[in-house]
C-alpha positions as CSV (number, residue, x, y, z in Angstrom):
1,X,-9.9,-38.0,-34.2
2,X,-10.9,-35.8,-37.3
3,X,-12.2,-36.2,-40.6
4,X,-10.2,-36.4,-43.7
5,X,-10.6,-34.6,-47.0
6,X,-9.6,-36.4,-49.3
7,X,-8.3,-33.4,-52.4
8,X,-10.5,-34.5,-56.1
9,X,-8.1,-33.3,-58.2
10,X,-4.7,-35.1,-56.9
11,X,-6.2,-37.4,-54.5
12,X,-4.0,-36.6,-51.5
13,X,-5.6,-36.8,-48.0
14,X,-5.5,-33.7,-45.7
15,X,-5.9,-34.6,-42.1
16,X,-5.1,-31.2,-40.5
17,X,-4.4,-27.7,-41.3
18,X,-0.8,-28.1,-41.9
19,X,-1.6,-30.1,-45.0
20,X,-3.5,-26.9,-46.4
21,X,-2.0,-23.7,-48.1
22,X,-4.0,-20.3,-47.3
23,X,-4.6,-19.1,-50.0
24,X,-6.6,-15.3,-51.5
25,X,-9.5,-14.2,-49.6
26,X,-13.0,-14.7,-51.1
27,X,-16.4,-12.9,-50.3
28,X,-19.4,-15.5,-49.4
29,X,-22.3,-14.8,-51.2
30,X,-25.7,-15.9,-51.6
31,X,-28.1,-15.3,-54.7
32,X,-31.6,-13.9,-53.1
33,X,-35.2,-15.0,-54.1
34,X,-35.4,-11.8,-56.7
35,X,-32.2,-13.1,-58.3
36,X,-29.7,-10.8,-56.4
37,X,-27.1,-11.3,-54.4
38,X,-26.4,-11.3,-50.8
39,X,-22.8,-10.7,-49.6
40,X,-21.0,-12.2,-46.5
41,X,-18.2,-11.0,-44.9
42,X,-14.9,-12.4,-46.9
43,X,-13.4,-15.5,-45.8
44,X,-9.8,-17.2,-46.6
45,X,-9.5,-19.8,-48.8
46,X,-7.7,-22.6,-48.1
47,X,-5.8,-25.4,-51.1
48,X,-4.4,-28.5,-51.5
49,X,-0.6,-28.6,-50.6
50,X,-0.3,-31.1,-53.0
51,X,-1.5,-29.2,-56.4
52,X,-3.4,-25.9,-54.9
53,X,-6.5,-27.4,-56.0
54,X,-9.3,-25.2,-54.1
55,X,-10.7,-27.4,-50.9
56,X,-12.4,-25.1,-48.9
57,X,-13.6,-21.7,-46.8
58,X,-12.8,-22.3,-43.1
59,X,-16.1,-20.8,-41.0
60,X,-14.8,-18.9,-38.4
């Protein structure tokens, strides 16, 4: 069995994908030692069913 997330912003627990909402695509990024930044390839967003509260990037 998995882990639960439990969402901050409405409290519901999300077990399993289907309780998540894809939503936009976001770029990872990562601020270097001289202050820039470092971008990763783009990765989809996932939200809380529940109130779309942002939960997560899944690592693919």
């Amino acid at each position: 069995m998995g882990d639960t997330l439990t969402c901050e912003e409405c409290g519901a627990a999300v077990e399993s994908v289907e309780q998540l909402e894809e939503g936009q695509e976001v770029v990872e990024m990562q601020e270097e030692s001289d202050g820039s930044i470092r971008l990763f390839e783009s990765r989809n967003l996932f939200l809380c069913k529940n109130c779309k509260n942002p939960l997560g990037l899944f690592d693919s």
